[in-house]
C-alpha positions in Angstrom: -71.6 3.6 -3.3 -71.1 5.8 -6.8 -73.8 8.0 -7.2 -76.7 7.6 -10.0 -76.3 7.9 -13.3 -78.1 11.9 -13.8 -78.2 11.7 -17.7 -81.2 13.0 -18.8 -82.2 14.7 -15.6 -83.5 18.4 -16.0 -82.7 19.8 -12.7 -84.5 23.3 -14.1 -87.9 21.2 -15.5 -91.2 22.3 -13.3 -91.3 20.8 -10.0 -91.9 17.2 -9.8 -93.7 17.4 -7.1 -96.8 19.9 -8.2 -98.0 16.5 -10.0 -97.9 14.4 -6.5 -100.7 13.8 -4.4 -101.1 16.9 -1.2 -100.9 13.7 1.2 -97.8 12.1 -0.6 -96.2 15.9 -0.4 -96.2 16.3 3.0 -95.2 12.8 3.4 -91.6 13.5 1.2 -90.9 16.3 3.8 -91.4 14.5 6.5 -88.7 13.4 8.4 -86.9 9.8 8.5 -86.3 8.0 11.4 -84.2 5.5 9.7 -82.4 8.3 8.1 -82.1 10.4 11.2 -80.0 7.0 12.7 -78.3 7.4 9.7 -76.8 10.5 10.4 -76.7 10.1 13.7 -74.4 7.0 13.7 -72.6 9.1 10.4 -71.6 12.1 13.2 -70.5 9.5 15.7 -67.6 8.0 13.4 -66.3 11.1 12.6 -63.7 12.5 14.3 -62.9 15.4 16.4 -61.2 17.3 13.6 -64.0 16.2 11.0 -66.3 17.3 13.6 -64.4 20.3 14.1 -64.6 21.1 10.4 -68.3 20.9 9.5 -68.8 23.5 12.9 -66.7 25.9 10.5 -68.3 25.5 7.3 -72.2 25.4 7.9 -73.4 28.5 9.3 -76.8 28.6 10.0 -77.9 29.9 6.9 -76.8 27.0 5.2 -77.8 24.8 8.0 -81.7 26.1 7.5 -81.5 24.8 3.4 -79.9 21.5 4.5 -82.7 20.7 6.6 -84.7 21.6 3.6 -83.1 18.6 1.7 -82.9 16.6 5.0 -85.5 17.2 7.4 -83.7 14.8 9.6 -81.5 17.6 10.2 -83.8 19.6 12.6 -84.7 16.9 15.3 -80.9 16.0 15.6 -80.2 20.1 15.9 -83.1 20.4 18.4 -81.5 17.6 20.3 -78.4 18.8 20.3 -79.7 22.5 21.3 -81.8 20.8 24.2 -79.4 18.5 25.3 -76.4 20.7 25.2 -76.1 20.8 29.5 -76.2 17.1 29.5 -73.4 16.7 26.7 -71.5 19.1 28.6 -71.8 16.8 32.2 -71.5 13.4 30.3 -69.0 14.1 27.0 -67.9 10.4 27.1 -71.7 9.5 26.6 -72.3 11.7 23.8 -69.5 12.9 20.9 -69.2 16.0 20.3 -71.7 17.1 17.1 -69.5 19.7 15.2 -71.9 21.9 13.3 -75.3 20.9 14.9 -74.0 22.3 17.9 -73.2 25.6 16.9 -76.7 26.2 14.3 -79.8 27.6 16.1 
């Protein structure tokens, strides 16, 4: 799916969201449950060596801004952080999660 057309967009403009609602704030940075499937069934179809990439390249600085952008981020890394003994006794169960593995 191509990406939006970002004409016009003024990444640098005041923060959109000082003119939202507190409640509908907190509700933006909230995390998805649909989304978190998303991702989760994203990590799944990758493959060991894509897998085996993404461990390389987000460290967990960058991991802590990307769960800035998606929240979603965070309960599949606390997962994967409190589920690491069972991964390790039942790999065929659960593939192997590249970076979320290795952020803490």
């Amino acid at each position: 799916m191509p990406m939006p057309d970002m004409a016009g967009a003024n990444m640098n403009s005041e923060n959109p969201m000082q003119n939202l609602p507190p409640e509908a704030q907190a509700s933006l940075l909230e995390p998805n449950e649909e989304i978190g499937a998303m991702l989760v069934a994203r990590l799944s179809a990758m493959t060991p060596q894509e897998l085996q990439m993404i461990d390389r390249v987000i460290t967990p600085e960058v991991a802590q801004v990307l769960t800035k952008l998606l929240p979603e981020l965070q309960e599949l890394i606390a997962a994967v952080e409190g589920g690491g003994e069972q991964m390790a006794q039942a790999p065929q169960q659960a593939p192997a999660m590249g970076a979320l593995g290795g952020m803490g």
